[in-house]
N, C-alpha and C positions, 0 to 999 in steps of 0.2 A: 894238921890238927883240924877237924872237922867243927865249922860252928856255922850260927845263920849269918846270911848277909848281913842282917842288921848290928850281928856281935862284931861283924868285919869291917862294918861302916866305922862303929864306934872305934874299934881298936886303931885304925887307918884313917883317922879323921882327918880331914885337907889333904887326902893325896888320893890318886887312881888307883885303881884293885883289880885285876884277874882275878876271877873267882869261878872256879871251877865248881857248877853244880853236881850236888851226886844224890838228892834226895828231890823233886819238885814238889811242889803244895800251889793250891789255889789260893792260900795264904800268904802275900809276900814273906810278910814275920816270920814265916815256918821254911822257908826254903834254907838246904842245907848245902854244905859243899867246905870249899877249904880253896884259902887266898894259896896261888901257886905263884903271884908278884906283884910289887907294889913299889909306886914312888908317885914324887912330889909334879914331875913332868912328864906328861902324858905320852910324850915323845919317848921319852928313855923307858917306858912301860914295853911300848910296841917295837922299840929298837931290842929288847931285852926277848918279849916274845918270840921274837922272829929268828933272833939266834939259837933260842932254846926250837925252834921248829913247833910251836903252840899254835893252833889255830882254830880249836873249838874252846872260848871262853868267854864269859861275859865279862866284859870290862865298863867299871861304872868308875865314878868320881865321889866319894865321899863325905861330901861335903856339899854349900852353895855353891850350885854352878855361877849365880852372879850376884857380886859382894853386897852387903848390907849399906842401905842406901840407896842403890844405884834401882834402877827400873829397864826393863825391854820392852820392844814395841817390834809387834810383826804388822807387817803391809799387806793386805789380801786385796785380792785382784777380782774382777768378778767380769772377765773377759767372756 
């Protein structure tokens, strides 16, 4: 079923998604395509991929990458 990433976000929410683009836009909101897998662990996404022989897909995360509350901190070098 062909819909935007964004409908595929929402429908797949807190889990990783294949999502096979078939339509680009310069529009994130507009780009089109169709989830070809999807689960809760990242691993079992790309364990799943790789059986099926899949290797042209964008694979995103659905969700916050880092949970409510919590904060990151990147280190920059200036060598």
């Amino acid at each position: 079923m062909q819909q935007t990433l964004e409908q595929a976000k929402q429908q797949y929410a807190g889990e990783w998604i294949a999502f096979l683009v078939k339509e680009e836009s310069d529009d994130v909101s507009k780009i089109e395509g169709e989830v070809i897998a999807h689960a809760r662990d990242r691993r079992d996404l790309h364990k799943e991929l790789r059986e099926r022989g899949v290797n042209s897909v964008y694979v995103t995360y659905a969700g916050p990458l880092i949970k409510p509350g919590y904060a990151t901190m990147f280190l920059c070098s200036s060598d």
